[in-house]
C-alpha positions as CSV (number, residue, x, y, z in Angstrom):
1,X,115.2,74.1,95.1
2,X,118.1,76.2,92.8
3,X,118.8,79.7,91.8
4,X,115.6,82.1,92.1
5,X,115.1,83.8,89.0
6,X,116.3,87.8,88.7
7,X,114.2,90.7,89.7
8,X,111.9,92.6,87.0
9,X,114.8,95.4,86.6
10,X,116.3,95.7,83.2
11,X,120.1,95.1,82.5
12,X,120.8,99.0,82.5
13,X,119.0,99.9,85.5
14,X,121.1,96.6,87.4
15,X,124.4,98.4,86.2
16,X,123.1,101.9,87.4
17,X,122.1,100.5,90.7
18,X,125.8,98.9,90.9
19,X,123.8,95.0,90.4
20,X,124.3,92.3,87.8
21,X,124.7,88.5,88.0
22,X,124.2,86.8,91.1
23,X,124.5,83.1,91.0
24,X,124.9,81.9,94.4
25,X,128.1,80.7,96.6
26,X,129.6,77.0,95.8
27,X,127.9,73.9,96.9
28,X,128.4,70.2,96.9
29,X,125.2,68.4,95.3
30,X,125.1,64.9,95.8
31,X,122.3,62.1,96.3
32,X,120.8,62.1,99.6
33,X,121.2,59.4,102.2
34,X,117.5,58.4,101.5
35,X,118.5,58.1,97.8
36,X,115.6,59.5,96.6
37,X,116.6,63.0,96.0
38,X,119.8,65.3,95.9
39,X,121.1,67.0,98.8
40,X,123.1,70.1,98.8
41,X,126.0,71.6,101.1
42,X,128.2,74.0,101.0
43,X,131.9,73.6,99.8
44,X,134.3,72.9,103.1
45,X,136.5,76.2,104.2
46,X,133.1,78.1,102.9
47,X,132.6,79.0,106.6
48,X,135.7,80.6,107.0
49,X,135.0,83.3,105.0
50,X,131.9,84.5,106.9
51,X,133.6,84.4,110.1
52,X,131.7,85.9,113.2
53,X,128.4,83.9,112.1
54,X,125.1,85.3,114.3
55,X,123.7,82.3,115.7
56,X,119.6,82.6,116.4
57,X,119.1,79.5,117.8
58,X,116.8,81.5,120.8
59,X,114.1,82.9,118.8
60,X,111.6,84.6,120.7
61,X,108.0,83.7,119.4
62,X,106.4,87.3,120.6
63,X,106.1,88.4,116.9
64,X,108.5,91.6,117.6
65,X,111.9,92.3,115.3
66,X,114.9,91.0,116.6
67,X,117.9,92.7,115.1
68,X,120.6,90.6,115.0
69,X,124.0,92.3,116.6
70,X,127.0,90.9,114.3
71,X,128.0,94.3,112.7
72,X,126.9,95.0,109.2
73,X,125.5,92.1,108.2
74,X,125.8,92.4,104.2
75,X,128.3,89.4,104.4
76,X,127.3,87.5,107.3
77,X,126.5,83.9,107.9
78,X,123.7,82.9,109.9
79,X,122.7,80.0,112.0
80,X,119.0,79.3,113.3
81,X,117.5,76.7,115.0
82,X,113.3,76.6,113.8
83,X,111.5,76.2,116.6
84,X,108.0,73.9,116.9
85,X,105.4,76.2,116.1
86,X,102.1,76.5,114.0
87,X,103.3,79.9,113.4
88,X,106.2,81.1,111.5
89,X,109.9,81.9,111.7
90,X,111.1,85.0,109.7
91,X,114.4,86.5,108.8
92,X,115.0,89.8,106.9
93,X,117.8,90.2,105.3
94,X,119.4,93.2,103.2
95,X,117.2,95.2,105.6
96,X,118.0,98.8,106.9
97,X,117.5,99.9,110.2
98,X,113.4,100.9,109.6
99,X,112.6,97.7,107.3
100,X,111.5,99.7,105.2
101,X,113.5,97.7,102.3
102,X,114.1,94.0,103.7
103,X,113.7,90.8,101.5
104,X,112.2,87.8,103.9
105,X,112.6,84.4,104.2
106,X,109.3,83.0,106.4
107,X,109.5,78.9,107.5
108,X,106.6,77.7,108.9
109,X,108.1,74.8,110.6
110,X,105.2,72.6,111.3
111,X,103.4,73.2,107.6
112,X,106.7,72.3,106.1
113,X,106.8,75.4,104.0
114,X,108.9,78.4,102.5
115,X,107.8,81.9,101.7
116,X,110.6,84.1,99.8
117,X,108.9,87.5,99.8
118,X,110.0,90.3,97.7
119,X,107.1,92.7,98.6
120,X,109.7,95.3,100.6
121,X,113.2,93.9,98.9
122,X,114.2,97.7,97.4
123,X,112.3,101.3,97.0
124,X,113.0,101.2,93.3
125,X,109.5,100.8,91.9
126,X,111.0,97.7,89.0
127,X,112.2,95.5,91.5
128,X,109.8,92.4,92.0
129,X,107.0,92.4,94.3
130,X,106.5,88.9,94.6
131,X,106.3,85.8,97.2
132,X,107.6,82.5,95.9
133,X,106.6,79.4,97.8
134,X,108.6,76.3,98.3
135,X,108.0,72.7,100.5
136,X,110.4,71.9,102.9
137,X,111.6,68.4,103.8
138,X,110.2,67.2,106.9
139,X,112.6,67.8,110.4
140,X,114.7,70.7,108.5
141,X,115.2,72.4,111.6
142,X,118.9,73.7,111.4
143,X,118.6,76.5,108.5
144,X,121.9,78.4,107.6
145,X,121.7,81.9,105.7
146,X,124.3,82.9,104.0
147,X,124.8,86.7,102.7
148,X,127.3,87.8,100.8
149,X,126.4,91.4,99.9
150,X,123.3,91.4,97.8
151,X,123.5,87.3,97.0
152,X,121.9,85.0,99.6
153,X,122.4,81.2,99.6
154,X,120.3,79.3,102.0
155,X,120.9,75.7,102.9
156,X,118.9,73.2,105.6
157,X,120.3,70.4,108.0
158,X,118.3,68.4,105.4
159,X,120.2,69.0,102.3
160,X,117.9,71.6,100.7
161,X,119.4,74.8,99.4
162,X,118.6,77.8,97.2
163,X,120.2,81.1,96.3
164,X,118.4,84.4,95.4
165,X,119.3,87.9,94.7
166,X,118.2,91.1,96.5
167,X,119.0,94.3,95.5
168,X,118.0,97.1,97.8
169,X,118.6,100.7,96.8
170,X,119.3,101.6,100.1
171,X,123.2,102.0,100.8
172,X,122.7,101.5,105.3
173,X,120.7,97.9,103.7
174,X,123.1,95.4,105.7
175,X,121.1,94.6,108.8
176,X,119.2,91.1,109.4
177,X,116.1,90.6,112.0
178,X,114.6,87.8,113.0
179,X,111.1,87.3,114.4
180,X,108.9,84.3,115.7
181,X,105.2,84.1,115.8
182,X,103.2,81.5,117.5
183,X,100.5,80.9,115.2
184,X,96.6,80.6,115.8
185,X,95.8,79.4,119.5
């Protein structure tokens, strides 16, 4: 996992909308205890600049939006715990208060997988519509998401991490939600 490539807008619409190269936060890459891949974490102090972190370690499984109550979340940090399901574990982020513009991140826990989806990320009709899919590494439970305004670096308990940008039009886009589903019975 790395850097997620940039949206579909061109360099002068990024400038008009106030958006232009988003690389991520600092990270410490280093070969995992396993020694067959490399890990990443972020830099110490890193969490002392998103103070206040929203910890969703209780995540219901009913399927309904859960907006999470630290403030305006457009530089937040936040801590889940994935729970065992066959379902999945989303988190919006960038969103406003309708979700109508929201940029996911969707774990299914027990398939090992990723889904970064794009489809509701901004109004402006350039900005990418798509879902990028990634593996996880088996028993990355603890997921922390951090947003620093319209960059979001993601790293697992497992060493795993990734950072994308998001560029809602939308100036209220600060909120994050979180939902659970259970998956087929």
């Amino acid at each position: 996992m790395g850097v997620v490539p940039a949206t579909a807008r061109t360099t002068e619409e990024r400038l008009r909308a106030g958006w232009i190269h988003a690389l991520g936060l600092p990270r410490i890459v280093s070969l995992c205890d396993t020694g067959d891949r490399l890990c990443q974490r972020p830099v110490e102090g890193l969490d002392a600049l998103f103070s206040g972190a929203e910890d969703a370690t209780e995540i219901s499984l009913t399927g309904d939006w859960q907006r999470l109550e630290a403030g305006n979340l457009s530089v937040a940090r936040l801590d889940l715990t994935l729970p065992d399901t066959d379902g999945a574990v989303e988190v919006a982020v960038r969103a406003d208060a309708d979700l109508t513009e929201r940029t996911v991140l969707r774990f299914y826990p027990r398939q090992r997988r990723l889904a970064l989806d794009f489809s509701a990320a901004s109004v402006t009709p350039t900005s990418r519509r798509d879902t990028l899919w990634a593996d996880i590494v088996p028993g990355a439970t603890d997921v922390t998401v951090f947003v620093d305004k319209s960059v979001v670096t993601v790293f697992t308990g497992k060493g795993e991490g990734f950072a994308f940008g998001t560029f809602p039009e939308g100036a209220a886009a600060g909120t994050a939600f979180v939902r659970g589903t259970r998956g087929a019975a």
